[in-house]
PyMOL Python script that loads the backbone (N, CA, C, O; Angstrom):
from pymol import cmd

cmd.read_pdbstr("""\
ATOM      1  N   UNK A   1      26.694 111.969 101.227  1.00  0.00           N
ATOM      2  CA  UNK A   1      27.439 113.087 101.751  1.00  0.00           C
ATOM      3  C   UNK A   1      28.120 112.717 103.063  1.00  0.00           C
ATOM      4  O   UNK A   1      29.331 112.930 103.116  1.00  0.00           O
ATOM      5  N   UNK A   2      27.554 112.227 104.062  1.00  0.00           N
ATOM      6  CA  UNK A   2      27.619 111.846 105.460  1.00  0.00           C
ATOM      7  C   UNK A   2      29.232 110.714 105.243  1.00  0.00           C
ATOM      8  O   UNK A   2      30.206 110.847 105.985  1.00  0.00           O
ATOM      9  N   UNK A   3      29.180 109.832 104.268  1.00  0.00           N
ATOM     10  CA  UNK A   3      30.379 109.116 104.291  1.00  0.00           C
ATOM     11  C   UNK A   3      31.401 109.353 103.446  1.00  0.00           C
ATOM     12  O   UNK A   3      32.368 108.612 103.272  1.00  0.00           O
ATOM     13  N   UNK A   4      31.138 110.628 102.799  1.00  0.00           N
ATOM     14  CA  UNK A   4      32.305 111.312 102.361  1.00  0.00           C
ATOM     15  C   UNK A   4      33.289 111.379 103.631  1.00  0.00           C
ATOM     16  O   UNK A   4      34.435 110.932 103.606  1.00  0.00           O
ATOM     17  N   UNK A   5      32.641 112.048 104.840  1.00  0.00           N
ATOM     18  CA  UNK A   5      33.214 112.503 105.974  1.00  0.00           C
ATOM     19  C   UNK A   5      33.657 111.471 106.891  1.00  0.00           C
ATOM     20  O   UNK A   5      34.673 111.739 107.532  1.00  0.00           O
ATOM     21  N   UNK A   6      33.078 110.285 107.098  1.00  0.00           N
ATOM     22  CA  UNK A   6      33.549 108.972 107.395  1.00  0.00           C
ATOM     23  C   UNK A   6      32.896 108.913 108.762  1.00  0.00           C
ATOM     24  O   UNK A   6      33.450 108.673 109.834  1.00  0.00           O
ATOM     25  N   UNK A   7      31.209 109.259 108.458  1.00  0.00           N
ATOM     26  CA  UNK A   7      30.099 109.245 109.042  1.00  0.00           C
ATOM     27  C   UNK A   7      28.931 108.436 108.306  1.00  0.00           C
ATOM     28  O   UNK A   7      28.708 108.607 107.107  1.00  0.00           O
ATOM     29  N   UNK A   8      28.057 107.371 109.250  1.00  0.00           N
ATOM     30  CA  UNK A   8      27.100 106.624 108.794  1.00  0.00           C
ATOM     31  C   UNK A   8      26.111 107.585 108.926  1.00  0.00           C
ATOM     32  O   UNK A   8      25.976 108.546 109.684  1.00  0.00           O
ATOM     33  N   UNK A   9      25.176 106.927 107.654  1.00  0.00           N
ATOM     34  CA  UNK A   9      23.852 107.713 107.498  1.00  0.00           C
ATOM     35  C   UNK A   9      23.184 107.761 108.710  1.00  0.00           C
ATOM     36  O   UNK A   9      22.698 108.813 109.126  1.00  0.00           O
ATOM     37  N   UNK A  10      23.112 106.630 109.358  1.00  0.00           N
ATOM     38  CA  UNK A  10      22.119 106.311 111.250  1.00  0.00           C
ATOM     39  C   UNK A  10      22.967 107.546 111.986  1.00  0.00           C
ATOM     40  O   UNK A  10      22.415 108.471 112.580  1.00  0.00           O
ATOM     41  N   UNK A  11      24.391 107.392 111.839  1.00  0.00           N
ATOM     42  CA  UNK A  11      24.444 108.659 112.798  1.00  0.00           C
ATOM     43  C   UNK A  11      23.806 109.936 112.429  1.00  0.00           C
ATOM     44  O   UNK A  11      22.984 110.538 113.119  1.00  0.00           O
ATOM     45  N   UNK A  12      24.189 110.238 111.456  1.00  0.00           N
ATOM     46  CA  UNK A  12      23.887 111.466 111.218  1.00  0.00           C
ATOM     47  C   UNK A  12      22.281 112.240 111.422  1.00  0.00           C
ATOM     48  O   UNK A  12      21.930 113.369 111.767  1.00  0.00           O
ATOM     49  N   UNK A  13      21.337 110.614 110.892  1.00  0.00           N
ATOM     50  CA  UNK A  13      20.132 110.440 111.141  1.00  0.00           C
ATOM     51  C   UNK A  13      19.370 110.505 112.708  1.00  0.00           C
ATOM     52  O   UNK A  13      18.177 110.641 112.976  1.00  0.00           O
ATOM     53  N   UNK A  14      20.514 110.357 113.578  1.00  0.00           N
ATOM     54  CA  UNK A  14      20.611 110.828 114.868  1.00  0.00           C
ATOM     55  C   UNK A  14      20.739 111.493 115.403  1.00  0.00           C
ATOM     56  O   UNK A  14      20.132 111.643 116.463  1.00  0.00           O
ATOM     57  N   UNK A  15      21.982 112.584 114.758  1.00  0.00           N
ATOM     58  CA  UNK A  15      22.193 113.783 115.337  1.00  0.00           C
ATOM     59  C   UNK A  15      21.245 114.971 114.615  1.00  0.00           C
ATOM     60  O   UNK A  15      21.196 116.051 115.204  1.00  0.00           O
ATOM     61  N   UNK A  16      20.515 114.819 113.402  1.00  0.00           N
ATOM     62  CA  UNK A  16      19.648 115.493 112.811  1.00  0.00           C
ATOM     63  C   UNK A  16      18.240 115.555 113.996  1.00  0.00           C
ATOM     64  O   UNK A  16      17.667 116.578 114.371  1.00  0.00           O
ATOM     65  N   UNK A  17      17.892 113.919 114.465  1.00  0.00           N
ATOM     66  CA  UNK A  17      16.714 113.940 115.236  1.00  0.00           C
ATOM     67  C   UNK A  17      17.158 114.603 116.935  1.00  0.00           C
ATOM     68  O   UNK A  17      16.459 115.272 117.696  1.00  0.00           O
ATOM     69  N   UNK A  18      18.201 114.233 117.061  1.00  0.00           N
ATOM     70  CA  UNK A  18      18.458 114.841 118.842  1.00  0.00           C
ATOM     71  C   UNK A  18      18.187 116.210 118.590  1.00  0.00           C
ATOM     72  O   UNK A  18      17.252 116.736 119.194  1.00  0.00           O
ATOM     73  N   UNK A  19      19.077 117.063 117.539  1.00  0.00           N
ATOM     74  CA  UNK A  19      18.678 118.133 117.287  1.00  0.00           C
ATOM     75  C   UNK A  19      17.623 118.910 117.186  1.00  0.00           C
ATOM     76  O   UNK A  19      17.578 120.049 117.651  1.00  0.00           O
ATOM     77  N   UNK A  20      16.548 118.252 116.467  1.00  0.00           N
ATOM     78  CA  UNK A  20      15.161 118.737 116.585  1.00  0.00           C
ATOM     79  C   UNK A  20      14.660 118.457 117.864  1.00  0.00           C
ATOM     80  O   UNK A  20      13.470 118.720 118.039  1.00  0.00           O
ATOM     81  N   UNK A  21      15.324 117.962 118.840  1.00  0.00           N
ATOM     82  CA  UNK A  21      14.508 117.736 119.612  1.00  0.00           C
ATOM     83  C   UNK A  21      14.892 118.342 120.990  1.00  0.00           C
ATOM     84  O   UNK A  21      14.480 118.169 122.138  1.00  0.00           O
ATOM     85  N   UNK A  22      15.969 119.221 120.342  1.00  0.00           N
ATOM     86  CA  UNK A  22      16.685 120.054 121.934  1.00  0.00           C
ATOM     87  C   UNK A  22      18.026 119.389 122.742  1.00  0.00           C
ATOM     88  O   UNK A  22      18.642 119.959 123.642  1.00  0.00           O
ATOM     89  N   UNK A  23      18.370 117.821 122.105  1.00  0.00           N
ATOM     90  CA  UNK A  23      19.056 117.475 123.102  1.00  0.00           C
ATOM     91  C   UNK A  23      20.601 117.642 122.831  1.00  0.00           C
ATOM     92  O   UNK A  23      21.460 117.371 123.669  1.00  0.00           O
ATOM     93  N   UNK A  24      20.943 118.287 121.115  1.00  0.00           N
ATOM     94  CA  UNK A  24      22.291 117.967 121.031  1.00  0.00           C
ATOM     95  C   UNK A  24      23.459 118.776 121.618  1.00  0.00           C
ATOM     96  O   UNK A  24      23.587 119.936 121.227  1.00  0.00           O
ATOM     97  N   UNK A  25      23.889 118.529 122.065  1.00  0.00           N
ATOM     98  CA  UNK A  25      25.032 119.184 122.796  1.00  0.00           C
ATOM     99  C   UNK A  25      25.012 120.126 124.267  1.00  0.00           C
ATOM    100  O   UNK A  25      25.755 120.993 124.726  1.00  0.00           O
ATOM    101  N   UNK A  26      23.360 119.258 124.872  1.00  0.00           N
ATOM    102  CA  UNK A  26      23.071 119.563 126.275  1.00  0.00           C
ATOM    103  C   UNK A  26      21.725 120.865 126.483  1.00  0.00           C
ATOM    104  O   UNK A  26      20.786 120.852 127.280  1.00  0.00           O
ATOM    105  N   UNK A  27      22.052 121.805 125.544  1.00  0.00           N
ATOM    106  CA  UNK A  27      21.506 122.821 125.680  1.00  0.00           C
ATOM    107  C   UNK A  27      20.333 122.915 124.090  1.00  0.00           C
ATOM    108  O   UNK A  27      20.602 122.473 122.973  1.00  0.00           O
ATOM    109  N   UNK A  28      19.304 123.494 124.442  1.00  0.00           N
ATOM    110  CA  UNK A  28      18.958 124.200 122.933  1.00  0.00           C
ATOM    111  C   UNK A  28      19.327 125.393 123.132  1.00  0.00           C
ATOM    112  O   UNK A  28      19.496 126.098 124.126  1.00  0.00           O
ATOM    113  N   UNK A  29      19.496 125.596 121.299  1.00  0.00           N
ATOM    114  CA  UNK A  29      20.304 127.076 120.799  1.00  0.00           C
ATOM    115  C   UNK A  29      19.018 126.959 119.780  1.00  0.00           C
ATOM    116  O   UNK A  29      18.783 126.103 118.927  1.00  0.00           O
ATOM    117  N   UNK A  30      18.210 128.213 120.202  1.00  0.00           N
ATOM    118  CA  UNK A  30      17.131 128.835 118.895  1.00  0.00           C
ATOM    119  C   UNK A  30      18.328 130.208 117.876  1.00  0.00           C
ATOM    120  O   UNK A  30      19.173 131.090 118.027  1.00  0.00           O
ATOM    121  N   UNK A  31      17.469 129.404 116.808  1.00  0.00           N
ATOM    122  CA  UNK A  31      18.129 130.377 115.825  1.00  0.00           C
ATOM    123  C   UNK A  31      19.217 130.219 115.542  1.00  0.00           C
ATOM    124  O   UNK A  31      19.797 129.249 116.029  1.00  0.00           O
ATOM    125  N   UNK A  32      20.027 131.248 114.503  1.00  0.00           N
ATOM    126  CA  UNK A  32      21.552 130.934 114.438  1.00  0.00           C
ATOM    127  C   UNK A  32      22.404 131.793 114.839  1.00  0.00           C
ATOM    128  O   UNK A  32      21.960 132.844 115.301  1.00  0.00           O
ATOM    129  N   UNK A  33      23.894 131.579 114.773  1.00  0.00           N
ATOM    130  CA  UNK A  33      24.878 132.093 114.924  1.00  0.00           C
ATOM    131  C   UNK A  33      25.258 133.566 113.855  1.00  0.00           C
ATOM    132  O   UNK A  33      25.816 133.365 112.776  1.00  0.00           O
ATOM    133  N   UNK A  34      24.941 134.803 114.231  1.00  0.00           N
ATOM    134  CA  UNK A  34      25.502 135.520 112.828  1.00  0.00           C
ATOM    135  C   UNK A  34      27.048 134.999 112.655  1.00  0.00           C
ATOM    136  O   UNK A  34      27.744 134.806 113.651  1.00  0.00           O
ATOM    137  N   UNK A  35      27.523 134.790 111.367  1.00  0.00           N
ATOM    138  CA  UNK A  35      29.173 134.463 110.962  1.00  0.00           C
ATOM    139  C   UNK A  35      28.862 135.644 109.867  1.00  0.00           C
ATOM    140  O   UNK A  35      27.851 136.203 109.440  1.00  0.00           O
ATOM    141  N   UNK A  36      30.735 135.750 109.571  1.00  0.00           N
ATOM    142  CA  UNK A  36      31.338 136.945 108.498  1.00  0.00           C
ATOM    143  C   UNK A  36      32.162 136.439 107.970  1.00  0.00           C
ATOM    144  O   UNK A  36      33.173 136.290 108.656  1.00  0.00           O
ATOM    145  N   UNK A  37      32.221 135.843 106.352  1.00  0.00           N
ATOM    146  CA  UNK A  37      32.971 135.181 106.282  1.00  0.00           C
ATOM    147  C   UNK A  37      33.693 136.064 105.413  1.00  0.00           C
ATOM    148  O   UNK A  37      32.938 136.596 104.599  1.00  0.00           O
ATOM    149  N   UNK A  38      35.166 136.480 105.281  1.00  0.00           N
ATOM    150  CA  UNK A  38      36.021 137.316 105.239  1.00  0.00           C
ATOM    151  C   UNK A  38      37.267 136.695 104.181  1.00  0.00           C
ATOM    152  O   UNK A  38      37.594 135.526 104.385  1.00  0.00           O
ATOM    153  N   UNK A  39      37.732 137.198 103.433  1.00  0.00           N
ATOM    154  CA  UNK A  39      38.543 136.739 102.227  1.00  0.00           C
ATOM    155  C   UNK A  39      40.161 136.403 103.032  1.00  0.00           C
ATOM    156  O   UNK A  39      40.482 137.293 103.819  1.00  0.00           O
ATOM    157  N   UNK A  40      40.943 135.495 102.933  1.00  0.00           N
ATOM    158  CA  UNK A  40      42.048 134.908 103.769  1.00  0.00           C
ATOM    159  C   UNK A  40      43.145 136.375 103.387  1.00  0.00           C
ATOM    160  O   UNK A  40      43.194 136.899 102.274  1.00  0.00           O
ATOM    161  N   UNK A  41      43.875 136.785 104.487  1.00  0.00           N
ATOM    162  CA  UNK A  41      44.516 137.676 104.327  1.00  0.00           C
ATOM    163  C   UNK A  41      45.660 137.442 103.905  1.00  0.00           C
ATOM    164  O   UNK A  41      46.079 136.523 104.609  1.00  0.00           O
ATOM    165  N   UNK A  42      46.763 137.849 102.845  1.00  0.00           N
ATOM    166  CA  UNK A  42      47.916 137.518 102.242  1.00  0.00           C
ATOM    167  C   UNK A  42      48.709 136.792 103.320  1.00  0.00           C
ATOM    168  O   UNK A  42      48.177 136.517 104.396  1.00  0.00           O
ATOM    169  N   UNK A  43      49.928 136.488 103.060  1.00  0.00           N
ATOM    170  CA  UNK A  43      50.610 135.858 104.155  1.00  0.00           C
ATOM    171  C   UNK A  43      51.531 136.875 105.061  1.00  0.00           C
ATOM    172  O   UNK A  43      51.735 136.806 106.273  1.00  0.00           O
ATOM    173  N   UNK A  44      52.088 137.958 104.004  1.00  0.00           N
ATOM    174  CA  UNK A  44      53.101 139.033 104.393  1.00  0.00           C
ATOM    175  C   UNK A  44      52.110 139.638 105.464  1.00  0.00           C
ATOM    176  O   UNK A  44      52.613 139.887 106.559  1.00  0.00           O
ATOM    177  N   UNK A  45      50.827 139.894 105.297  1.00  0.00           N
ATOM    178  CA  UNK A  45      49.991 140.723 106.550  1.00  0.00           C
ATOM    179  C   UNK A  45      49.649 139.507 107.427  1.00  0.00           C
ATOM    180  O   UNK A  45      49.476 139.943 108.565  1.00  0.00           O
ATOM    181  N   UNK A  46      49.453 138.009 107.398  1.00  0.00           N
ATOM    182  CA  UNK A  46      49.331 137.108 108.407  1.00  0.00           C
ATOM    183  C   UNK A  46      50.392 137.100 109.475  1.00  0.00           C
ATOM    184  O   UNK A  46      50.157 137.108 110.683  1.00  0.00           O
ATOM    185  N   UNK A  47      51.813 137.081 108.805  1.00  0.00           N
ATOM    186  CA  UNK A  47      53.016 136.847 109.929  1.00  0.00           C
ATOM    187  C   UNK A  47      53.278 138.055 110.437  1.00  0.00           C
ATOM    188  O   UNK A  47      53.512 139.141 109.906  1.00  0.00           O
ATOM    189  N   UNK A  48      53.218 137.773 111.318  1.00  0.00           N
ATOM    190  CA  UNK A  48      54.134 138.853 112.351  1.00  0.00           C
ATOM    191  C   UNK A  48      55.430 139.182 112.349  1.00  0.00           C
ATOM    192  O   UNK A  48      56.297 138.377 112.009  1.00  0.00           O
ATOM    193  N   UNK A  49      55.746 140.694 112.822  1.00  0.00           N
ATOM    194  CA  UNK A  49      56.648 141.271 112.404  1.00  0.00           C
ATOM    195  C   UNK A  49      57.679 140.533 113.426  1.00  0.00           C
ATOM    196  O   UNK A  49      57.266 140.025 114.469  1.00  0.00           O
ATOM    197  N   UNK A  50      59.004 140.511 113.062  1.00  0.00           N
ATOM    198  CA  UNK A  50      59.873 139.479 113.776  1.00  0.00           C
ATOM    199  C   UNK A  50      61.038 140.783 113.902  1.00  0.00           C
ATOM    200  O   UNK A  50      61.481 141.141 112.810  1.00  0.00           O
ATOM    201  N   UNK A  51      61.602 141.561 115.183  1.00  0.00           N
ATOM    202  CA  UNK A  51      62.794 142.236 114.641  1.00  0.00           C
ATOM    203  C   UNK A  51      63.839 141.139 114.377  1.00  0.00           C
ATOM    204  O   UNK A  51      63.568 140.016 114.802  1.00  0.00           O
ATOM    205  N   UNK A  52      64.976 141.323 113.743  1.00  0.00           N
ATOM    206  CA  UNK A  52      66.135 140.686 113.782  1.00  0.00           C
ATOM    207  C   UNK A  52      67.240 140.825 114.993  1.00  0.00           C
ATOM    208  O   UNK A  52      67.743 141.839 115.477  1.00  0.00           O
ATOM    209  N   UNK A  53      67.454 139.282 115.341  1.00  0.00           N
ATOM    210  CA  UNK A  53      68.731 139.517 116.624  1.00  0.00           C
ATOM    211  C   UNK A  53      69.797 140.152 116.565  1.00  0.00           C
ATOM    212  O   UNK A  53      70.542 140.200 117.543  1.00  0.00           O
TER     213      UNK A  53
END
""", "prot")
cmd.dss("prot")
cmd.show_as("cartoon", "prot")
cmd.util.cbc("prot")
cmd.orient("prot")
């Protein structure tokens, strides 16, 4: 999986262990993040309304 992404197994095997161990990314974060993952909205409601010059 890891070199699908064009990541070695040791790294990953690294950032799995820093993780358990509090150090990745400076801080520990207990628990998770709630996410909402939400269906992509058409494009006509993505763009913004533009008047004409």
């Amino acid at each position: 999986m890891a070199s699908r992404h064009g990541i070695s197994r040791l790294q990953l095997y690294r950032w799995r262990q820093l993780f358990r161990e509090g150090d990745l990314g400076g801080r520990r974060i207990e628990g998770f993040v709630p996410a909402v993952v939400v269906p992509e909205m058409p494009p006509w409601i993505r763009t913004p309304y533009r008047r004409p010059a």
